[in-house]
N, C-alpha and C positions, 0 to 999 in steps of 0.2 A: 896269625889267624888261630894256633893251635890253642895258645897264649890265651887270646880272647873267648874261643869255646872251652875251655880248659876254667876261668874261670867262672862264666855263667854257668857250667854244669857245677861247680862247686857252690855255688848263692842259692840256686834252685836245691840242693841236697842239705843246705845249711837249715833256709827256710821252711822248708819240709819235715826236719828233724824237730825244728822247733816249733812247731807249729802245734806236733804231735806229742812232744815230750809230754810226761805225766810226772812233775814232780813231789807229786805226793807219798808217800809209803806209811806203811803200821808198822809198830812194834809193838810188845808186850814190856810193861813197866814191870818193876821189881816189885809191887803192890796190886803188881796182877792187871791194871787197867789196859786199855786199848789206847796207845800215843799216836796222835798225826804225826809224821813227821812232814818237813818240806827240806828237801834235797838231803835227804836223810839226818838231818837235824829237828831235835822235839822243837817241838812249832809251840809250846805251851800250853796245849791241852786237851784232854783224852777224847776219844769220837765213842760212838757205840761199841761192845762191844763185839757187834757180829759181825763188825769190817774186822777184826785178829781172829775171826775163827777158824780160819784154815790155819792157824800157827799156833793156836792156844796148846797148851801140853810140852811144847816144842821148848827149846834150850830159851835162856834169854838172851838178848842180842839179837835174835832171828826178826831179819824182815820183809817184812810181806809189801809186794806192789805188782801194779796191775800196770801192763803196758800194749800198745797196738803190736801187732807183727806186722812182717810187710806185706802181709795179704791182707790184712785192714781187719783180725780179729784181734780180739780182746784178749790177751794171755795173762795167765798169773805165773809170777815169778815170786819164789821164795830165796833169801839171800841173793840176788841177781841172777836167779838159775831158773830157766822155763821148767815148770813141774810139770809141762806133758796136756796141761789141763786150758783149754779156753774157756773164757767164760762171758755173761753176757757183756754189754755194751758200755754198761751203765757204768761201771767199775771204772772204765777208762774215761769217761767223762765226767764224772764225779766231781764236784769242787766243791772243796768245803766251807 
């Protein structure tokens, strides 16, 4: 029985995750443009450039993505690190 709850709490936590993941992120190109990435790989081609504005300036390599928390807000993560900052809605449902 443990076995059995054990792993429908794991299906329901898998499904969940993926349900919500956000595999989009930015980067800053070496030409300065704004990169989609998808699962942190350039996707082949640049988006506006006010989705990297919270990174512009920033070292290259830096990236920027937007993902839910578990209280169901929209947080910005720079390099995989919550910058403290939520932001609206839109960021995490975005699909380009």
């Amino acid at each position: 029985m443990k076995a059995i709850l054990l792993s429908l709490v794991t299906l329901v936590a898998v499904n969940v995750f993926a349900a919500d993941y956000n595999p989009y992120s930015y980067a800053i190109s070496n030409a300065g443009n704004c990169k989609l990435m998808i699962n942190y790989q350039y996707a082949g081609y640049n988006v506006s450039d006010s989705w990297c504005a919270p990174i512009n300036g920033m070292s290259k390599g830096t990236t920027l993505k937007y993902e839910w928390s578990r209280k169901g807000n929209c947080k910005m993560m720079i390099d995989d690190q919550f910058t403290g900052r939520l932001v609206s809605d839109y960021y995490c449902v975005a699909r380009h």
